[in-house]
C-alpha positions in Angstrom: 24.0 6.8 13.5 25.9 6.2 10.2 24.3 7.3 6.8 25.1 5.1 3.8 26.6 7.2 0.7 26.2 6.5 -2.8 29.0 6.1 -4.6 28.3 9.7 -5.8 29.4 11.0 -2.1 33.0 11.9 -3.5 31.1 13.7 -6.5 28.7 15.4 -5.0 31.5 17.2 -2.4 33.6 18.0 -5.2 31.1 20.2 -7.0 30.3 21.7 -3.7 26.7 20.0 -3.1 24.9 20.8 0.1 24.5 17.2 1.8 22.0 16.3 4.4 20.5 13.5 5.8 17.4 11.4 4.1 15.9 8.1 4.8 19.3 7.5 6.6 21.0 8.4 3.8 23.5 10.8 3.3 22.2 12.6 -0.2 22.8 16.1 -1.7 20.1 18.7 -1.1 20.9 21.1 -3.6 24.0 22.3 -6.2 23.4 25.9 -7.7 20.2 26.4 -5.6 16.9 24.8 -5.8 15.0 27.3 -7.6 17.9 27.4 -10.4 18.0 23.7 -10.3 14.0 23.0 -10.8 13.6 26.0 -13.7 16.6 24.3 -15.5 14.3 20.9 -15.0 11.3 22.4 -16.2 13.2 23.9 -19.5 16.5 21.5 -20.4 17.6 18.3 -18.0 18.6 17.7 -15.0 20.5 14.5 -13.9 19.2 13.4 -10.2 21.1 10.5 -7.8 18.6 8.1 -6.7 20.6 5.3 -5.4 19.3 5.9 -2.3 16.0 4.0 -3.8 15.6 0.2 -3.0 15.6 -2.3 -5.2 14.0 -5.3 -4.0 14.1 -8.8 -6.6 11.0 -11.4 -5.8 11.1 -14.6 -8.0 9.8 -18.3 -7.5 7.5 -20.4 -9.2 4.5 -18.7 -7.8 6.1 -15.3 -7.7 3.3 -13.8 -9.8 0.2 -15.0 -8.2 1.7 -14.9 -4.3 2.9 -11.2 -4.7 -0.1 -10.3 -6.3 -1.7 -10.8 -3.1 0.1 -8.3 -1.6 0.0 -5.4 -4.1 -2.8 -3.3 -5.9 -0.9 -4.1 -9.7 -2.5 -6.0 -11.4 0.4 -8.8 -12.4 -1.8 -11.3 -13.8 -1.5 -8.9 -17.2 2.2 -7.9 -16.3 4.3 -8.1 -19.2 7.7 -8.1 -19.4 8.7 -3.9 -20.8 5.9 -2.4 -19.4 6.3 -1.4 -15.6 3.1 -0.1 -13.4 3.2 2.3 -10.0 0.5 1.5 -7.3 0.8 0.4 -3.3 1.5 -2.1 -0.8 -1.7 -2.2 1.9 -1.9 -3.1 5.2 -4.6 -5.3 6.4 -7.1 -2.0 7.2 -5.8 -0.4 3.7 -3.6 2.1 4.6 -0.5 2.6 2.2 2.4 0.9 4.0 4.8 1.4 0.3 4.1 3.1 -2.6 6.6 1.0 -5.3 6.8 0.5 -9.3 7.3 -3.0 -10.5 9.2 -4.3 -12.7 8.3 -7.8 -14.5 11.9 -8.9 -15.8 10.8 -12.4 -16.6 8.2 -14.9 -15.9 8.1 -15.3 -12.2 10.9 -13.0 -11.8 10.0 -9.2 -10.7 12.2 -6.4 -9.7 10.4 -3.6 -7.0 11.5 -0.2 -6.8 10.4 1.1 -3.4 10.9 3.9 -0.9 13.9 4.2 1.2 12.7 5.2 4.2 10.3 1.7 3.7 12.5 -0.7 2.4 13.2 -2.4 5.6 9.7 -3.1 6.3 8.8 -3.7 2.8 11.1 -6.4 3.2 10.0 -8.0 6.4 6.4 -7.6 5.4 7.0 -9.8 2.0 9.2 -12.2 3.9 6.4 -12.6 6.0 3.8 -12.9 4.0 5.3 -15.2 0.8 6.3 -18.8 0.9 9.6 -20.1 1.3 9.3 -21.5 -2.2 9.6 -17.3 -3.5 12.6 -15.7 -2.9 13.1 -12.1 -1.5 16.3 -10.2 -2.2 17.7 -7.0 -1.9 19.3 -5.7 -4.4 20.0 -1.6 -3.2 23.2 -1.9 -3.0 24.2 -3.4 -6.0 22.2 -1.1 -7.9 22.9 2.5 -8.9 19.8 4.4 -10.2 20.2 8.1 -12.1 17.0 10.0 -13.2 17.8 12.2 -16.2 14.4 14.2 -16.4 13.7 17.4 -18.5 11.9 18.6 -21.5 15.9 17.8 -23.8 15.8 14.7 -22.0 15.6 12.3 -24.5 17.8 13.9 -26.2 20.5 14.2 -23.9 20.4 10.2 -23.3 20.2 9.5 -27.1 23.6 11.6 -27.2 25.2 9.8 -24.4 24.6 6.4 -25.2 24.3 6.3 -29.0 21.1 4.8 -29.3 17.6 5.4 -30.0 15.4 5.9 -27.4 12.0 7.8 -28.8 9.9 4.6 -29.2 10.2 3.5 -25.5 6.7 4.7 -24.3 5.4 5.9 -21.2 5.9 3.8 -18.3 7.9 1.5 -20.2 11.3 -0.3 -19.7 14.3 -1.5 -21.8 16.9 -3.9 -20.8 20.6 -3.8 -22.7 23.7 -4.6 -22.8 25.8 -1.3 -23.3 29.6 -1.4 -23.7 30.0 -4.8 -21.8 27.7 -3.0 -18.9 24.2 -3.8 -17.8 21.7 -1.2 -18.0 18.0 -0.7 -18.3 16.6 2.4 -19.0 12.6 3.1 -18.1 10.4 5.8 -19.3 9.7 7.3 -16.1 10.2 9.8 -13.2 9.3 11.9 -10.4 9.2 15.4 -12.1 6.4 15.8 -14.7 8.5 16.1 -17.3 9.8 13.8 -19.7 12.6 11.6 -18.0 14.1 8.1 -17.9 15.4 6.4 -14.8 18.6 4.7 -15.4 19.9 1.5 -13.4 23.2 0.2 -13.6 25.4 -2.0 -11.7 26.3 -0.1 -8.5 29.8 0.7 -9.7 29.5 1.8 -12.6 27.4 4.7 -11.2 30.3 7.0 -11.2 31.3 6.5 -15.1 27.4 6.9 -15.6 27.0 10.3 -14.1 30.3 11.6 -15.4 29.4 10.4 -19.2 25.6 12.4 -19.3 27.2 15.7 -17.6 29.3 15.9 -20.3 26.5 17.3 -22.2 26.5 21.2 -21.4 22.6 20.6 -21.5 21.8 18.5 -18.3 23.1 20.2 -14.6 22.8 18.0 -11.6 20.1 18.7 -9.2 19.6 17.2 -5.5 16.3 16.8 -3.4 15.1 19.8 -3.1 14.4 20.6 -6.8 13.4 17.1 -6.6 10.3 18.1 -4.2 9.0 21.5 -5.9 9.0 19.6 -9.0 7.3 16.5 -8.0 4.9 18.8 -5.7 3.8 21.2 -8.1 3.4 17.9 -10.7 1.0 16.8 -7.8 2.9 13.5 -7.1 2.5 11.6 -3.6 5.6 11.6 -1.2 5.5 8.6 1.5 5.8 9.8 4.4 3.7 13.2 3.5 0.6 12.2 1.2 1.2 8.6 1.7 0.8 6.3 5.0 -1.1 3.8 7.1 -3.8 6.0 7.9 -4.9 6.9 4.2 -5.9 4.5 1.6 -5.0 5.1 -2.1 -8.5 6.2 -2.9 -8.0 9.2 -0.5 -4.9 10.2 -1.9 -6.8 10.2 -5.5 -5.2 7.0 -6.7 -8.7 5.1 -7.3 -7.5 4.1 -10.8 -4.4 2.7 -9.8 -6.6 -0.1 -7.9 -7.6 -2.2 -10.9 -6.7 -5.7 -10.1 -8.7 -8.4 -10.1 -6.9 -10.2 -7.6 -8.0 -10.1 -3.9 -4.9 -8.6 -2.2 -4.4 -7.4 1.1 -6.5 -4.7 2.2 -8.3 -5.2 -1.1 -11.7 -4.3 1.1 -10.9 -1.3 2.6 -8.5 0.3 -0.2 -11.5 2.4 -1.6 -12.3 4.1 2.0 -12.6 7.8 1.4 -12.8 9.5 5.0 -10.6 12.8 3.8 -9.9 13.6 0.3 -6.5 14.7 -0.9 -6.5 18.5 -2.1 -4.8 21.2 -4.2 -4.5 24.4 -2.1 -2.9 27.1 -3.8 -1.4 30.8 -2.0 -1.2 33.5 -3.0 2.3 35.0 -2.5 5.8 33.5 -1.4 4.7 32.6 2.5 4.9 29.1 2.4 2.4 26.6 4.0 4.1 23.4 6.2 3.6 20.1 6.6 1.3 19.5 9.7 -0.2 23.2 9.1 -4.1 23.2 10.1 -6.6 23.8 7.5 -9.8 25.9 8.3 -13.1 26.2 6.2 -14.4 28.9 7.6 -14.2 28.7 11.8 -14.1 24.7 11.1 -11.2 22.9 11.3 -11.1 21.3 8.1 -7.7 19.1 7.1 -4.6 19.2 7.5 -1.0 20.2 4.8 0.7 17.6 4.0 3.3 19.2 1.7 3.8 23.1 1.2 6.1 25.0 -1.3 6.9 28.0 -3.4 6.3 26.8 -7.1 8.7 28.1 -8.7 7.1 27.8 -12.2 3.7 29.1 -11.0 5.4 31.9 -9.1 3.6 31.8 -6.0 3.0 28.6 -2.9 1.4 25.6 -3.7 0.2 23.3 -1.1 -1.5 19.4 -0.7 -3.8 18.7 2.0 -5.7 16.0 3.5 -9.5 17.7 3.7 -12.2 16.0 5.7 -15.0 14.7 3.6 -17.9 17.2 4.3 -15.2 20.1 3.3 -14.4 18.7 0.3 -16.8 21.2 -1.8 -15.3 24.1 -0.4 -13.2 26.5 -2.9 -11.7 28.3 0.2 -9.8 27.9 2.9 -7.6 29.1 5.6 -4.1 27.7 6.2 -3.1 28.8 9.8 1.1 28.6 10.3 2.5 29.1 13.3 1.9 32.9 13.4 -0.5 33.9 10.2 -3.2 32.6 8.6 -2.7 32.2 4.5 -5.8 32.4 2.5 -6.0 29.8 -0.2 -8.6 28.1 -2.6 -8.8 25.0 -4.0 -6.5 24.0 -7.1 -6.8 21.3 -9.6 -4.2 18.9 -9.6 -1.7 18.8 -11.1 -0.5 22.5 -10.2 1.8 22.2 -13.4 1.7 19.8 -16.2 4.6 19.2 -17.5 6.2 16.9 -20.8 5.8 13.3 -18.9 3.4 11.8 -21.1 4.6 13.6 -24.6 4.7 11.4 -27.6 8.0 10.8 -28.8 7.9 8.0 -31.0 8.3 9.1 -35.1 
């Protein structure tokens, strides 16, 4: 099967990135080397390619009140600047998407969603809205960079010439910047301060090229991209996220604030396992679909596992079944050794995400 390439293929090969296949996407994994790529994260910038993300536009006269029946923001209070992150439920509510929206206008709302999920994302609103809102994808007209990093704001204030340290957390700007479309949001998959950058799709190229001119941002690719979102403690679809958790057992309770009675509205606060913090001692990593073990019980299951490169030793997340959940330890069994963890708070590392920057 054919990948799609961003229009950073040609890029990434030239600086010698290690590419592999994601979400049928041809992406690059790594650049230097992961652990190099995620320390330089967690101390300068980093410039990620995203493009593989989809961007989904839903408008109509009823946009806001007929989408807001089928996702947990609350987009009666939406405002155009401010974006929020929370799910798209099935019917029983598991997480079918995880997605940040986007209210460009009245009516008119631009959602950022998985790639592995856009395809059903899209069915699933085009069969669940009227024919009187309108559904269209947008991925691949839209390039998407995530400059993320403690020198961050710095780096972007440098490249475009413009003052960036008012934009808040989890808020959005939309520009005009040398005759090219842009809009620059206050967010990211890291913990650390970042913006994610959209352009149109080709001028992706002359968007990457302009921020690596500063010595102080490297490219990174996926893998830094996971250690750093793992040991931040952020959900990956696929991993933390899907049809047979709700948002409440993943932790995300708070994201659930909407008054409006969307799908799966009922069932979105079922807690049957309870996502955990599990850290290891040493290098030995845990794996996904690992078995979890308080005492001779079977307790959970690993959902993500990694060496944490800032903590210095393996970090792990882990679906835990309700009546484990007051444990402190437990027993990770691999394939061929059993690793002893405890119980961690989340999140493993906290990073420069929500830092003030505005003065």
């Amino acid at each position: 099967m054919d990948l799609f390439t961003t229009p950073l293929n040609d890029a990434h090969k030239k600086k010698g990135a290690r590419l592999a296949a994601f979400a049928g996407w041809e992406m690059p994994i790594q650049f230097q080397g992961i652990i190099s790529e995620h320390l330089h994260t967690r101390s300068e910038a980093s410039l990620f390619d995203v493009c593989h993300m989809g961007e989904l536009l839903v408008s109509g006269k009823e946009a806001s009140q007929e989408l807001g029946r089928l996702v947990t923001h609350d987009l009666e209070n939406a405002v155009s600047g401010r974006c929020s992150y929370g799910f798209m439920l099935s019917s029983s509510g598991g997480v079918l998407d995880d997605l940040i929206i986007y209210p460009l206008e009245k009516d008119l709302f631009m959602l950022v969603v998985n790639a592995s999920q856009k395809n059903e994302d899209l069915e699933h609103l085009r069969n669940n809205l009227s024919s009187g809102v309108r559904v269209e994808d947008k991925t691949m007209l839209t390039g998407k960079l995530d400059l993320q990093g403690p020198l961050s704001l710095r780096v972007l204030e440098k490249s475009t010439a413009i003052k960036w340290s008012d934009l808040g957390y989890f808020h959005f700007r939309q520009m005009t910047l040398d005759g090219v479309d842009l809009m620059v949001s206050r967010t990211g998959y890291t913990g650390e301060l970042g913006y994610e950058i959209y352009v149109p799709w080709e001028e992706t190229v002359n968007l990457w090229n302009m921020i690596l001119t500063d010595t102080r941002v490297k490219p990174a690719g996926l893998g830094a991209r996971d250690t750093l979102r793992l040991e931040a403690g952020l959900p990956l679809y696929g991993h933390e996220l899907d049809p047979d958790h709700t948002p409440a057992e993943a932790g995300f309770s708070f994201f659930l604030k909407s008054k409006t009675r969307y799908l799966g509205r009922d069932r979105a606060k079922t807690i049957r396992e309870s996502l955990t913090g599990l850290a290891v001692e040493g290098r030995r990593t845990p794996r996904k679909g690992d078995k979890v073990f308080a005492g001779e019980n079977s307790a959970g299951v690993v959902t993500s596992g990694s060496f944490a490169p800032s903590l210095g030793h393996s970090i792990a997340l882990a679906y835990i079944a309700i009546e484990h959940r007051d444990n402190d330890r437990f027993i990770i069994q691999g394939d061929r050794v059993g690793l002893e963890a405890r119980k961690s708070g989340l999140p493993f590392y906290r990073g420069t995400a929500r830092i003030k920057t505005r003065g």
